[in-house]
N, C-alpha and C positions, 0 to 999 in steps of 0.2 A: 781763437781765430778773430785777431780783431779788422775792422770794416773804416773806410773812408766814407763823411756825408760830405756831400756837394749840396750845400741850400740853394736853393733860385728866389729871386724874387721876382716875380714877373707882374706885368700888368694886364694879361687878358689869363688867368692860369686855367680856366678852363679851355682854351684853346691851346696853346704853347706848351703847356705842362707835357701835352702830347708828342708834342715837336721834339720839344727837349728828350723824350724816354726813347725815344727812336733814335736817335742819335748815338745817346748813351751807351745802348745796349748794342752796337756795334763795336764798343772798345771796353765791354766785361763791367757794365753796371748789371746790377741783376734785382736792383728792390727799390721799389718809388713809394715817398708816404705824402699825399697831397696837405698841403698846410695852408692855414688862412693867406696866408703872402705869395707863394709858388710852390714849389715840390721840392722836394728832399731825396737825392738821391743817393744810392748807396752801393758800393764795391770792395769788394776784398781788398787788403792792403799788398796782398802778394802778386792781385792784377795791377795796380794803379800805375798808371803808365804819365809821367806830366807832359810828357813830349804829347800825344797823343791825343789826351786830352785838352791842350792850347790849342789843337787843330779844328776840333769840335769846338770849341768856344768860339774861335774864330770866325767856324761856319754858321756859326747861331746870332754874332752879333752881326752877319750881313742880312738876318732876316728881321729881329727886331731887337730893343732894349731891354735888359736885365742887370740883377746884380747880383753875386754870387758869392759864397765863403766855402771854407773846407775848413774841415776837423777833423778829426780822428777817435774814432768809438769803438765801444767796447761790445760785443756780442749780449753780454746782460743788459747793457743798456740798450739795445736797439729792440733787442726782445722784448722791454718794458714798455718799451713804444710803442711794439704791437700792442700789446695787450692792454694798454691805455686807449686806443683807437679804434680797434678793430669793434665792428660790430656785426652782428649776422647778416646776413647778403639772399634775399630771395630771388631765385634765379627765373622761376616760374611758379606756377600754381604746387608743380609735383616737388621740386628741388629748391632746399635751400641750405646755404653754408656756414655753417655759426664754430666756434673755438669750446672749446673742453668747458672752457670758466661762463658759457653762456645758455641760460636754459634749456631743457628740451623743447623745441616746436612742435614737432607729432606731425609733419608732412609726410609721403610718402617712401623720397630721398632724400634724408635728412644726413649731411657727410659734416663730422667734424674733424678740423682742421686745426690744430698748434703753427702756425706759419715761421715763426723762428724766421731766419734769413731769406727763407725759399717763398718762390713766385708762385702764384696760385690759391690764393683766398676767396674769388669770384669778385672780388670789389675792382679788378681791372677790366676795362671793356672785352679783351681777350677774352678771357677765360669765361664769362659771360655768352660771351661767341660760341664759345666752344662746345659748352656745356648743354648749351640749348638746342647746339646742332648734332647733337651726339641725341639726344629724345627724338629725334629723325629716323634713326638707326635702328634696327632689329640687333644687337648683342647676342642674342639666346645663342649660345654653341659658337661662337664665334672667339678666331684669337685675336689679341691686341696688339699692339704696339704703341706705346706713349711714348716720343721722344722729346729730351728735356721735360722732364715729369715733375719737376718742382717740389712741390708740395704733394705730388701724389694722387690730387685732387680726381684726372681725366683718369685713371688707372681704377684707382677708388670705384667710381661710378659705373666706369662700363661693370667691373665683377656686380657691382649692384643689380645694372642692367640684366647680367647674364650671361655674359660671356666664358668662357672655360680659361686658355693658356692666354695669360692676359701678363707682358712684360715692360717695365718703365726703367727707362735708362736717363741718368744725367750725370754731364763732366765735374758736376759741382758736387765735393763730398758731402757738404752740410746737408743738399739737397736729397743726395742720395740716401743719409742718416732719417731725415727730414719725413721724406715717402714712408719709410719702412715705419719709422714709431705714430705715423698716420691711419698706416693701415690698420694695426694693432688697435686702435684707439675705437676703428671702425669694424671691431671684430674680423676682419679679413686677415688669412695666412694666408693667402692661396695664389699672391699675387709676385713673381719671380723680378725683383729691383737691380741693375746690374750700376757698375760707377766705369762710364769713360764713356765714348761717341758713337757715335754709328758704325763703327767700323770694327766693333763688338759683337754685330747682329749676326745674326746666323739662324735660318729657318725663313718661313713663307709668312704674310698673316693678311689676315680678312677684311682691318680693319687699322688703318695708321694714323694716330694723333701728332701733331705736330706745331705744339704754340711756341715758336721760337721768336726769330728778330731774320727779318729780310736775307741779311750776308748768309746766315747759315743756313735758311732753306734755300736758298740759291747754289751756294755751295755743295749740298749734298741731297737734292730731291733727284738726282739719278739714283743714289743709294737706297732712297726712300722710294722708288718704283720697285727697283731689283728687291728688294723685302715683299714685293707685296703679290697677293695671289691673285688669277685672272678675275675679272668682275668685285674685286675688292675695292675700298673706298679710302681714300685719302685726304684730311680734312686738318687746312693750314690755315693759321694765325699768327697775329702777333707782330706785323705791319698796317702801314699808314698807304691812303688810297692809292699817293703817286705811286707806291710798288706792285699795284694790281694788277697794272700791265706788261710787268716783266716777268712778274712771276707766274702768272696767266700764261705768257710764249713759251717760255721755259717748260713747264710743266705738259703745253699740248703739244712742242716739239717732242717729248719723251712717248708720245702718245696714248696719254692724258684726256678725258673728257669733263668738260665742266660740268656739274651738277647744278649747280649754287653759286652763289655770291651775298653776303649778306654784311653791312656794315651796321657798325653802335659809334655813334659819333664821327670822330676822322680813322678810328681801326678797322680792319676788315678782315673776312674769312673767306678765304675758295675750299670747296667741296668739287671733289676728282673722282672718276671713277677708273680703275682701269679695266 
């Protein structure tokens, strides 16, 4: 499976870097690696769309300047990438995220992660989000739902938390490969991985994770209610502030209550209860 990098060069990258990921991951980028100059983005070759992407470039150069290249890589090499960069990620006092090749810390929830292609290391503001607002929750007895589960990470955690029938679905094979030799790694079997969209689901649950990109929780948080059991909680990431207000109507038209709101820089998360 080899992958397209998109380099940026930008001149404010901790701001823009953010801009730019948002964008991206509405036309099937799905792995950002922050670099001294800008960010490095990266998408399947079998997504890579050129039309598509001139349209986003487009949109980006009416907001500020950059410069950019493309190449074409190979999966060993973007994997060595990771594992050249990647370092443990302390979430909180209780949670922290480190790779196989990085010592034991001895916290509480200590979840390790091989990231290979898939989203969810904790070094993204999201998952950061997510994660923190997931130690809000009671788990104990409770079922899951991760969708777009990446790396496996929000799945991981809840069976840590306590949770019983706990299921993570993603359209992305690598990711879906990804999740499963995560679990494993975290002594967890007990955790049911399926590969394709929402439209897979079938059953009630207590509790639905959701760190996607704007278009497609917009797209499918009707589906993401119809999954979900009365007084269960739904808890989304994985957009940028100006989407808080849509996804915000959206969510209380379906009748939706806010619990939360909480931002890490320009990403944000809504907590729903229904």
């Amino acid at each position: 499976m080899n992958y397209i990098e998109l380099s940026f060069v930008l001149q404010d990258k901790d701001f823009i870097s953010d801009i730019v990921a948002a964008k991206l991951n509405e036309i099937e980028f799905e792995s950002y690696v922050v670099t001294e100059d800008g960010v490095n983005a990266y998408i399947q070759e079998k997504f890579y769309n050129k039309d598509k992407l001139n349209l986003v470039l487009s949109d980006l150069e009416n907001l500020f300047s950059f410069n950019y290249s493309i190449k074409y890589i190979n999966q060993e090499n973007w994997n060595s990438n990771w594992e050249k960069n990647f370092e443990p990620v302390e979430i909180n006092e209780k949670c922290v995220i480190r790779a196989h090749f990085h010592e034991t810390v001895g916290c509480k929830y200590e979840i390790v992660i091989t990231p290979k292609m898939s989203f969810g290391t904790g070094h993204h503001e999201t998952t950061f989000l997510m994660i923190n607002e997931m130690f809000c929750l009671n788990f104990k007895g409770k079922s899951v739902l991760d969708i777009g589960c990446g790396t496996g990470v929000l799945a991981i955690l809840s069976k840590m938390l306590g949770s019983e029938d706990t299921l993570g679905i993603d359209i992305n094979e690598w990711s879906y490969e990804n999740s499963k030799e995560n679990a494993v790694l975290n002594n967890i079997d007990s955790i049911e991985f399926l590969l394709g969209d929402i439209s897979r689901i079938k059953g009630d649950f207590d509790i639905v994770l959701a760190n996607i990109n704007r278009n497609v929780i917009l797209y499918d948080i009707d589906k993401y209610y119809k999954s979900m059991k009365e007084n269960s909680d739904l808890i989304l990431s994985g957009f940028l502030s100006d989407d808080v207000t849509l996804i915000r109507e959206k969510a209380e038209s379906l009748g939706l209550s806010l619990v939360s709101q909480k931002n890490k820089d320009k990403w944000n998360l809504l907590h729903f209860i229904k």
